[in-house]
VEXZAFI-342006 format. One line per 8 residues: number of its first residue (from 1); their letters; for each residue x, y, z of C-alpha. Coordinates in pm, whole numbers. Layout:
VEXZAFI-342006
NUM> a> X/Y/Z; ... $
end
This chain:
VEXZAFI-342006
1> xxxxxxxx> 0/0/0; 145/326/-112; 199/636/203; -82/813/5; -306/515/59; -239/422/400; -297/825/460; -681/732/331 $
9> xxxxxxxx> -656/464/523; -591/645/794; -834/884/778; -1084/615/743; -965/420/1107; -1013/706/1326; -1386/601/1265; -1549/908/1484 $
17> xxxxxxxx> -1806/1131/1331; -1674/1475/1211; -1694/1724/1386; -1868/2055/1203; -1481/2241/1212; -1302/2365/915; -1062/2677/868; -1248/2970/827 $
25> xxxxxxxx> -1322/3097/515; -1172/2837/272; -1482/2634/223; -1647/2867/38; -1366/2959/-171; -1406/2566/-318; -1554/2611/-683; -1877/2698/-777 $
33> xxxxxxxx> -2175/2395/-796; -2423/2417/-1004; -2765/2323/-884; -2791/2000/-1049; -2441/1911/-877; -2614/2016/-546; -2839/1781/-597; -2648/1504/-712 $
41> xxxxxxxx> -2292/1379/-619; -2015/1477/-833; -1864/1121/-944; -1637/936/-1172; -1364/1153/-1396; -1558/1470/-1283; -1462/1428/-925; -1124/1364/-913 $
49> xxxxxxxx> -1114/1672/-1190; -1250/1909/-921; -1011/1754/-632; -712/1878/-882; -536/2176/-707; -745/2133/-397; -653/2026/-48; -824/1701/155 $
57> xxxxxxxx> -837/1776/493; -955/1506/756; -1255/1552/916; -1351/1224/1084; -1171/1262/1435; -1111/1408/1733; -905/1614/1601; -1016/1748/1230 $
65> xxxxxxxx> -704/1841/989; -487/1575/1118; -440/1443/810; -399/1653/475; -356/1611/128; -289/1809/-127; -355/1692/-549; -116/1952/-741 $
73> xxxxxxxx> -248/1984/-1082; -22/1789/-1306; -29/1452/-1127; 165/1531/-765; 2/1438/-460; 137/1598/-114; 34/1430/224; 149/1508/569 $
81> xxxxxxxx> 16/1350/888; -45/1528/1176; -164/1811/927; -199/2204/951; 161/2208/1170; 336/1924/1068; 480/1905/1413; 811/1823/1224 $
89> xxxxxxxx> 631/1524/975; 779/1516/633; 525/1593/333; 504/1288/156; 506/1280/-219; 378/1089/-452; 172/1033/-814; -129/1066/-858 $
97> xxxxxxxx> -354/992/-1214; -751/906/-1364; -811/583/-1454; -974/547/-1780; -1272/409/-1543; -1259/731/-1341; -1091/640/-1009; -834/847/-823 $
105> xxxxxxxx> -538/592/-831; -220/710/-619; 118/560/-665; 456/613/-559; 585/724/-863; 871/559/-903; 842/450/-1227; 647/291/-1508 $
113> xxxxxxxx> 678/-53/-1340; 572/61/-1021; 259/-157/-912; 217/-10/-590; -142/173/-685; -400/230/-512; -717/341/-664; -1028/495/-530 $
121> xxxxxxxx> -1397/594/-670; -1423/969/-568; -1748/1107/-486; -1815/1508/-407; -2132/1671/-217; -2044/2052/-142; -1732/2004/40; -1750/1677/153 $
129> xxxxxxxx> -1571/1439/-45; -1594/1043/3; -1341/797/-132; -1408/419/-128; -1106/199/-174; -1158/-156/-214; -955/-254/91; -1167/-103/369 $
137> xxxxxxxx> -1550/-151/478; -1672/194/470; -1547/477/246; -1297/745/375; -1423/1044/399; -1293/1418/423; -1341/1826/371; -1272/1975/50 $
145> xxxxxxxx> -1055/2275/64; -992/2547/-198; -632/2525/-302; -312/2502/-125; -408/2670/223; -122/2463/436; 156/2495/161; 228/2151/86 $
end
């Protein structure tokens, strides 16, 4: 399991419901839906289109932001645990990429060989984003944040 993955994974074991917090003001600076998508989850290709040059933050523990990640447009994916300060945790890098079914898969980009992918179906309701990967019971879920607002 690539560091990106077991970051999802991760997120999804802290198991607690989320708590309501998120930095203020960057929510709403998260691209425009239209009504239909308001209606209707954003899924598929679509979805992991919006996540581009947007941050994932955590939002299913005690302590909301713990985990972030950050999908630079271009196919780099940033991840740091123990989120918004780091508290001296590397950023983790890796590769990220749409399957021609859709699915966010993550690798750790070490090559064209590398088959140490993880994939995930990607689905977006206002800011909250879900991701089920195959591996795990429920889907992982976490807040959708315009842009870069930890610097990763």
């Amino acid at each position: 399991m690539t560091d990106f993955a077991l970051g999802l994974a991760i997120l999804a074991a802290s198991g607690l419901a989320a708590s309501g917090l998120a930095p203020s003001g960057l929510a709403a600076n998260l691209p425009a839906t239209t009504e239909n998508e308001e209606l209707a989850a954003l899924t598929g290709r679509a979805a992991v289109e919006r996540l581009a040059g947007n941050t994932l933050e955590e939002d299913d523990s005690e302590a909301p932001g713990a985990h972030i990640i950050y999908l630079k447009p271009g196919g780099v994916a940033r991840m740091r645990e123990h989120g918004k300060h780091g508290n001296g945790k590397p950023v983790i890098k890796q590769r990220w990429t749409i399957s021609p079914d859709g699915l966010l898969c993550v690798s750790d980009g070490r090559g064209p060989e590398d088959r140490d992918t993880e994939c995930a179906s990607i689905s977006i309701n206002g800011d909250r984003v879900e991701m089920s990967v195959p591996d795990l019971d429920e889907p992982l879920t976490a807040r959708l944040l315009s842009g870069n607002p930890y610097k990763l």
